[in-house]
N, C-alpha and C positions, 0 to 999 in steps of 0.2 A: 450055619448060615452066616453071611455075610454082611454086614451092617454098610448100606451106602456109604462114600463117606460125599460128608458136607463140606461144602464148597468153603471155605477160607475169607479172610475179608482179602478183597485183591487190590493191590495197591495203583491207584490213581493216578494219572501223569498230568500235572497239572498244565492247563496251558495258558497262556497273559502271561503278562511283566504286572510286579507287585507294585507297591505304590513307591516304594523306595526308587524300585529300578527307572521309574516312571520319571522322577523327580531329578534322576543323575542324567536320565536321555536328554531334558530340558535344560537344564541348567549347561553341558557341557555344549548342546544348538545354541543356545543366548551369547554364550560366549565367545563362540565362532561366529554368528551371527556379528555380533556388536563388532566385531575385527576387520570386518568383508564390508559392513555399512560405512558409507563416507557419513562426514560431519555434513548436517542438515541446514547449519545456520548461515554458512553465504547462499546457497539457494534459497534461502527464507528471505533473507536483506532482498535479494534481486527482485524474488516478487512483490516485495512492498515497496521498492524502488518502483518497477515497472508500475505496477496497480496507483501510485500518488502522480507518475509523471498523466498514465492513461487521465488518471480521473480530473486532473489540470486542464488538460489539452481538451476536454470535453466540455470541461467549464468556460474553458475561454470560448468557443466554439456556441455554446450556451449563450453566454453573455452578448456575443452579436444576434445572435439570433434575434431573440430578446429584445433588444434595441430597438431592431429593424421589425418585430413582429408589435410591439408596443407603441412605435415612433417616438422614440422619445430616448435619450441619454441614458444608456446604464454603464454604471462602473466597475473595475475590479478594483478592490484595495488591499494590500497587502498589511499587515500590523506584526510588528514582532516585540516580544521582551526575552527576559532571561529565562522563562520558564515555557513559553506560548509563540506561536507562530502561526498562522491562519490569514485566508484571506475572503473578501467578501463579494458577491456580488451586488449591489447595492444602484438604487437609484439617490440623486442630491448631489454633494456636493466634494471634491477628494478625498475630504477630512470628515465626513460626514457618519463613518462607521467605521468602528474599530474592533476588535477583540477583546474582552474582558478578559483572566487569568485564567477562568475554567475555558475557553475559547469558545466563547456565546458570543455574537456581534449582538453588539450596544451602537446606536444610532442616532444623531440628533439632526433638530434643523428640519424636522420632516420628512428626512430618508426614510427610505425602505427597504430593509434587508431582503436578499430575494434567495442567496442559499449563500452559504459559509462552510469551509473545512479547515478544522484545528489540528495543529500538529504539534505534540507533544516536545518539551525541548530536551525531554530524556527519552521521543520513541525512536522508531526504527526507520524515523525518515525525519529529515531538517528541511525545511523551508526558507531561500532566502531569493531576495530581487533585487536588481537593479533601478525600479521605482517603484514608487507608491502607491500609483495609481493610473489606472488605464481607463481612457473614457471611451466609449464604443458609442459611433454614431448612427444613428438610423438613418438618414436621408442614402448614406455615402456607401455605407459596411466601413469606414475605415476605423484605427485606431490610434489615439495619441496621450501619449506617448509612445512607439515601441517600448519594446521591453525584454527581459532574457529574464527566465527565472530559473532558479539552479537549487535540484531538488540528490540531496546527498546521503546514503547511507549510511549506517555507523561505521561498513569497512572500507569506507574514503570513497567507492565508484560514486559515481553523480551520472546525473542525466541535465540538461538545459535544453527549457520549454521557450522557444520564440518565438516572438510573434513581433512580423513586420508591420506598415502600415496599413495595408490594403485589408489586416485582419487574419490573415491566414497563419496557420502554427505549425513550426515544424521542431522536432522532439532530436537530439543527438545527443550523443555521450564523449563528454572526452576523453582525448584517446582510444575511442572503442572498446571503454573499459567494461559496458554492457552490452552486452550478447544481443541482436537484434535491430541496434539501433548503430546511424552512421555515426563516423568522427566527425568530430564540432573542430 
């Protein structure tokens, strides 16, 4: 008689990638990956160019409002040192509210700060003007002084936020150095 025979252990075909293999498919995509990706950090500058010019132009925009919604004189003032930049929306007097070094408007005389933004003088946007101080009338909408403010990235593009008498603000870049916006 014949004794069955027993089936063998039968060798298994394994299927996946091991964890090695896994880690060489990754590492050689990252590397192609990182080659094919442009550098991120001028379109970074641009948007924090763009987003400080926007949020200017909405402030000044604010500040007549404001004016003309309160009847009454409100100002923008500009303050800068070697560390700080910021400007304020402020009712009183030109000189009436300034920037402290952390950029918190400090106010005297009976001013009242009404909103404020600081600009860092190591960030990613510089803040500078042509005056001091812009006083925004309720009766009229107008504003006096004009003024041109000139808002700069660290890789030199700028934008200049103006604003004529009548109050109105219109935003250019010079040379069309920003995407979007006209030549100044």
């Amino acid at each position: 008689m014949t004794t069955p025979m027993r089936p063998g252990p039968t060798s298994r075909r394994q299927r996946g990638l091991t964890l090695i293999e896994c880690c060489t498919a990754m590492a050689v995509a990252a590397f192609g990956l990182g080659a094919v990706v442009p550098d991120l950090g001028p379109a970074r500058q641009r948007h924090h160019l763009q987003g400080a010019s926007t949020q200017l132009e909405t402030d000044l925009h604010y500040a007549r409002s404001l004016a003309v919604a309160r009847n009454a004189p409100v100002r923008l003032s500009f303050s800068s040192g070697p560390a700080m930049a910021c400007y304020v929306i402020h009712t009183g007097a030109a000189d009436a509210c300034v920037c402290d070094a952390q950029g918190h408007p400090q106010c005297s005389g009976g001013a009242l700060a009404l909103r404020s933004l600081p600009f860092a003088g190591d960030g990613a946007v510089a803040l500078r003007s042509n005056v001091r101080s812009m006083l925004f009338d309720p009766r009229n909408g107008t504003v006096t002084p004009t003024g041109t403010v000139q808002l700069q990235a660290r890789d030199g593009r700028s934008t200049k936020v103006i604003v004529n008498l009548l109050g109105r603000v219109r935003t250019c870049s010079p040379g069309a150095a920003v995407a979007g916006y006209a030549a100044c």
